[in-house]
C-alpha positions as CSV (number, residue, x, y, z in Angstrom):
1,X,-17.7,-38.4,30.7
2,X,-18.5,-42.0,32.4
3,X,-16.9,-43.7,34.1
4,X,-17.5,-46.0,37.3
5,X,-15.1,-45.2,40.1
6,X,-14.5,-48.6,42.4
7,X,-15.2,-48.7,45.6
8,X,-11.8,-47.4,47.9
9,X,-9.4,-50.4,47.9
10,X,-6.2,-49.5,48.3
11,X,-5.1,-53.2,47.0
12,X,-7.1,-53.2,43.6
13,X,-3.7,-52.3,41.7
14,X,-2.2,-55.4,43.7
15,X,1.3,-55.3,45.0
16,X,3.6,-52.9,44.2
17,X,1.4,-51.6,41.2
18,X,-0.2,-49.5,43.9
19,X,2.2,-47.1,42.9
20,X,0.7,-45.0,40.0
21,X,1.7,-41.7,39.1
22,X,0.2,-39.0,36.9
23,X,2.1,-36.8,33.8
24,X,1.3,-33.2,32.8
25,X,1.7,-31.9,29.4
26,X,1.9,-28.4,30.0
27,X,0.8,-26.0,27.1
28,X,-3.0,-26.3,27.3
29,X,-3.1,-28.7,30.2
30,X,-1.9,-26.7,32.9
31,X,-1.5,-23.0,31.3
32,X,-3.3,-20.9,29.0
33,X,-0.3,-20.8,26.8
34,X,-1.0,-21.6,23.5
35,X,-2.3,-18.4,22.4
36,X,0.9,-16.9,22.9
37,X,2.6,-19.5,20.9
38,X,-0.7,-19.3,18.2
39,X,0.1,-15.4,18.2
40,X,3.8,-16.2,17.5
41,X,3.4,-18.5,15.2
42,X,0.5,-16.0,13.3
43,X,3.4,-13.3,13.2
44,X,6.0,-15.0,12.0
45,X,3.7,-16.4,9.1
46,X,2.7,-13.0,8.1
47,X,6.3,-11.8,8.0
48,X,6.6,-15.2,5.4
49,X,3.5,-14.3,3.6
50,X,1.9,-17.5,4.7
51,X,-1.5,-16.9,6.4
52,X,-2.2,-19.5,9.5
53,X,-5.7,-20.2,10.2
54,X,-7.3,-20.8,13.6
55,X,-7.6,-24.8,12.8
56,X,-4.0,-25.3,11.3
57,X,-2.5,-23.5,14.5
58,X,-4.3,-26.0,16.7
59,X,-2.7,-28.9,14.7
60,X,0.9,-27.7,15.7
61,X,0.0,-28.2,19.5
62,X,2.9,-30.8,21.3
63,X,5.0,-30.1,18.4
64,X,8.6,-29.3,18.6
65,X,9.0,-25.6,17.7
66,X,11.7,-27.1,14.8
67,X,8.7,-29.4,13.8
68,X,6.1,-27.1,13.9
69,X,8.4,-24.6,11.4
70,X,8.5,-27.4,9.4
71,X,5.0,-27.8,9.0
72,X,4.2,-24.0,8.6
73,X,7.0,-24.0,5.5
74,X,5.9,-27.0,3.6
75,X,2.3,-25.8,4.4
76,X,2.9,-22.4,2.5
77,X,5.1,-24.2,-0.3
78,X,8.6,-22.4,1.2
79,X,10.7,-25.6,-0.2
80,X,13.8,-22.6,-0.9
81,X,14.1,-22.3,2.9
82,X,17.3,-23.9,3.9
83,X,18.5,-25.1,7.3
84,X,20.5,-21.8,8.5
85,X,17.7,-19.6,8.1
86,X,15.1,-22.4,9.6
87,X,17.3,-22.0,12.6
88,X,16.8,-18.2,12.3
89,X,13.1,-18.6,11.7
90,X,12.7,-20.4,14.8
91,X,15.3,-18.5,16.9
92,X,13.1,-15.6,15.9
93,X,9.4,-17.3,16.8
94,X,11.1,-18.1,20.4
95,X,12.0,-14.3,21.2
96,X,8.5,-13.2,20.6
97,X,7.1,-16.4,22.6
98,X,9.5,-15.2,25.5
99,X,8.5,-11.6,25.7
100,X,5.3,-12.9,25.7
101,X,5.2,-15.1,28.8
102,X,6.4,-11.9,30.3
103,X,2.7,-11.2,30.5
104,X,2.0,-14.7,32.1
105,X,1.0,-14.8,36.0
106,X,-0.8,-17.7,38.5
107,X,-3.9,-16.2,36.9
108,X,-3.4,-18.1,33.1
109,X,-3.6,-21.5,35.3
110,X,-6.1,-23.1,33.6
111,X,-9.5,-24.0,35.8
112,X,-9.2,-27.3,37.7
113,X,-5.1,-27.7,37.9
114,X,-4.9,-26.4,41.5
115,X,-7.7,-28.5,43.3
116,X,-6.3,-31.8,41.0
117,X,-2.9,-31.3,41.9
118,X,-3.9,-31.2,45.6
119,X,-6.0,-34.3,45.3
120,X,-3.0,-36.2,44.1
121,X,-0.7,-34.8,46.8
122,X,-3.0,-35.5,49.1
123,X,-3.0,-38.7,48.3
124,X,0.7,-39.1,47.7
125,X,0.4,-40.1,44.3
126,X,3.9,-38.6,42.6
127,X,3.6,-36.4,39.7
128,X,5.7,-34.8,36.7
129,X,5.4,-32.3,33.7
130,X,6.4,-33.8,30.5
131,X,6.7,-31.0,27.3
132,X,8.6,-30.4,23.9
133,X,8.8,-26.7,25.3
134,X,12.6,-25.3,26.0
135,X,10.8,-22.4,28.2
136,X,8.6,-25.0,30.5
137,X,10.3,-24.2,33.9
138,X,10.0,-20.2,33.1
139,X,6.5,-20.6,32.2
140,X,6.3,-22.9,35.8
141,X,8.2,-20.3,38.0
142,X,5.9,-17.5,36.3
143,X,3.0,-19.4,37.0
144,X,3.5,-20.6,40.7
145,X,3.8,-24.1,39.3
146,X,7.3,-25.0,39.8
147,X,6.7,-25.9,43.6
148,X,4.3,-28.5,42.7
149,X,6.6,-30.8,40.7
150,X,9.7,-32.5,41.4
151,X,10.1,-34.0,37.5
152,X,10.5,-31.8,34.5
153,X,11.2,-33.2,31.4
154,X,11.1,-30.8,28.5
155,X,12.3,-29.8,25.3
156,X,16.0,-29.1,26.8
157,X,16.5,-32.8,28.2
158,X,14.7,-34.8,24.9
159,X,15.6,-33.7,21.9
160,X,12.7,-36.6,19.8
161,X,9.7,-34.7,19.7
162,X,5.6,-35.8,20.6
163,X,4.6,-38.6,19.0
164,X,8.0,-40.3,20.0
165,X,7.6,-41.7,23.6
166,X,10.6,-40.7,24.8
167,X,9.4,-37.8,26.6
168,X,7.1,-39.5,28.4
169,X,9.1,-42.6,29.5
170,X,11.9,-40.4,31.1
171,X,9.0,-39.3,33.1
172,X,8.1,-42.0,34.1
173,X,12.0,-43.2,34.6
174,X,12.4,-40.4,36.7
175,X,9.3,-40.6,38.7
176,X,10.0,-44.4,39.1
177,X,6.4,-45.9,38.4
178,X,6.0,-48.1,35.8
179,X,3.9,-46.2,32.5
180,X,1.6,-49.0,32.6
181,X,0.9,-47.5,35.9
182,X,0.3,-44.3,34.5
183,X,-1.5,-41.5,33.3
184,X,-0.8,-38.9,31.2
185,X,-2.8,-36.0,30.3
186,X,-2.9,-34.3,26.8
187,X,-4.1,-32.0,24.8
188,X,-2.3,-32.9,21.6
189,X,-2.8,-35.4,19.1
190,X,0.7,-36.0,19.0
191,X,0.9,-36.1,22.7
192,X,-2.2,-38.7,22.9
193,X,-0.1,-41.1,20.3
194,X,3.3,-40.8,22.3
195,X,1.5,-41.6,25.4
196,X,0.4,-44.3,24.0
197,X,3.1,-45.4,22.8
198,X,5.2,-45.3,26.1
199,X,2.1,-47.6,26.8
200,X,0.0,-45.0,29.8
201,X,-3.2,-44.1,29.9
202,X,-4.0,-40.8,28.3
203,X,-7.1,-38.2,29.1
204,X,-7.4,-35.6,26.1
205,X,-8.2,-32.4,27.0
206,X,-10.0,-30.7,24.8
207,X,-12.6,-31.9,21.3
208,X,-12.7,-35.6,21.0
209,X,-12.5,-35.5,17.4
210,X,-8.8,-34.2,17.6
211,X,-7.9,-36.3,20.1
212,X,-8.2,-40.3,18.6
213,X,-6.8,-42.8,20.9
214,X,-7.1,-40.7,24.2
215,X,-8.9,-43.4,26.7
216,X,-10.8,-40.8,28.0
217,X,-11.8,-36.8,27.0
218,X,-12.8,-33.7,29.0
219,X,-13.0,-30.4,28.0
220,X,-11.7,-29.1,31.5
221,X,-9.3,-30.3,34.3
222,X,-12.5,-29.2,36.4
223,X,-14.4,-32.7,35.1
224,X,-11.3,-34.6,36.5
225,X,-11.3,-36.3,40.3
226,X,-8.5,-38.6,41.6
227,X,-10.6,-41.5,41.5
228,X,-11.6,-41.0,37.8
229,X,-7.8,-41.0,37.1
230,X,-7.2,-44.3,39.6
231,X,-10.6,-45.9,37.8
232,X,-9.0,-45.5,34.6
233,X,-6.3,-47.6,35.6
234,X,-8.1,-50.1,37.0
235,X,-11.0,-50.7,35.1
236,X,-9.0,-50.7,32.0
237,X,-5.5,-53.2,32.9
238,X,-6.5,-56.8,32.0
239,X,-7.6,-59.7,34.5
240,X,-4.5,-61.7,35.3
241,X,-5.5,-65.3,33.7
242,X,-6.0,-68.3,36.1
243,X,-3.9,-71.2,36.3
């Protein structure tokens, strides 16, 4: 990762675009929770007689859990499944995810989230959890998380899934920063193109190769600063044109 971080000026974003803000995806970004959906998923495949690989699992990541079914039928050439018993499928995927997250405790934060999170609230800069996920407040409250953010926006309150922006400009809505004055951090393809596409910044988390269009990649939280964040921003908004 490089990157040249400006010298401190608190005026570089000029005016009010001082006010930046940062967006979490959750699954794989803040918690260790996609091997519970992986395992899930891996079950109710076997129960379909369609094997899931390693690789494909990964390419459901900041899917809907209704898109992600999707993708596992037409994947395993189960065209005779119809809408009732999609509903079923995914009903069922859910339960097993739940039970799961029973397991979950502070200790499935993922490295680097803490000492981050305390670097932006140190510095005041406001900050929200954007995922397609119905269960991201249990998996926050399980996790010790939920204290650290004021903004949810999840599965319950969007109904278009990653790579629509939606998600992500209700964050920003909420969090009241512009998303050209924002960040998001991703560890989804899908995520990476909404963000985009709601016009932020994005940082991919994760194998650069799966993540096209992220402005920057790390493979841990732990390679992230403030400043890196706030540089992205920065170095990366173009030079107002002279008159």
């Amino acid at each position: 990762m490089a990157l040249d971080v400006p010298a401190e000026n608190p005026d570089c974003l000029g005016g009010e675009e001082n006010l930046w803000a940062v967006v979490f995806d959750l699954d794989g970004v803040l918690v260790d929770t996609a091997k519970f959906h992986a395992e899930a998923w891996k079950r109710l495949g076997e129960e379909l007689g369609i094997p899931l690989s390693d690789e494909f699992l990964r390419s459901l990541r900041g899917l809907s859990r209704m898109d992600s079914l999707d993708r596992i039928l037409e994947w395993g050439g189960r065209t005779d499944v119809g809408p009732a018993e999609r509903e079923r499928l995914a009903e069922r995927k859910n339960r097993w995810y739940v039970e799961s997250l029973e397991r979950l405790t502070p200790r499935d934060v993922l490295p680097g989230v803490e000492e981050l999170l305390d670097g932006l609230a140190f510095r005041g800069v406001p900050v929200a959890v954007a995922s397609s996920s119905k269960n991201t407040r249990l998996v926050l409250e399980r996790t010790g998380l939920a204290k650290r953010f004021s903004v949810v926006v999840d599965g319950n309150a969007v109904l278009r899934a990653k790579p629509d922006p939606t998600i992500f400009l209700e964050a920003f809505r909420r969090l009241g920063v512009s998303p050209r004055n924002g960040v998001v951090i991703e560890d989804a393809g899908s995520g990476v193109e909404a963000a985009r596409r709601a016009g932020a910044r994005v940082v991919g988390v994760g194998r650069p190769e799966e993540l096209p269009g992220a402005d920057l990649v790390v493979s841990s939280l732990r390679e992230l600063t403030v400043d890196y964040l706030r540089a992205l921003l920065v170095l990366q908004r173009p030079k107002p044109e002279k008159s």
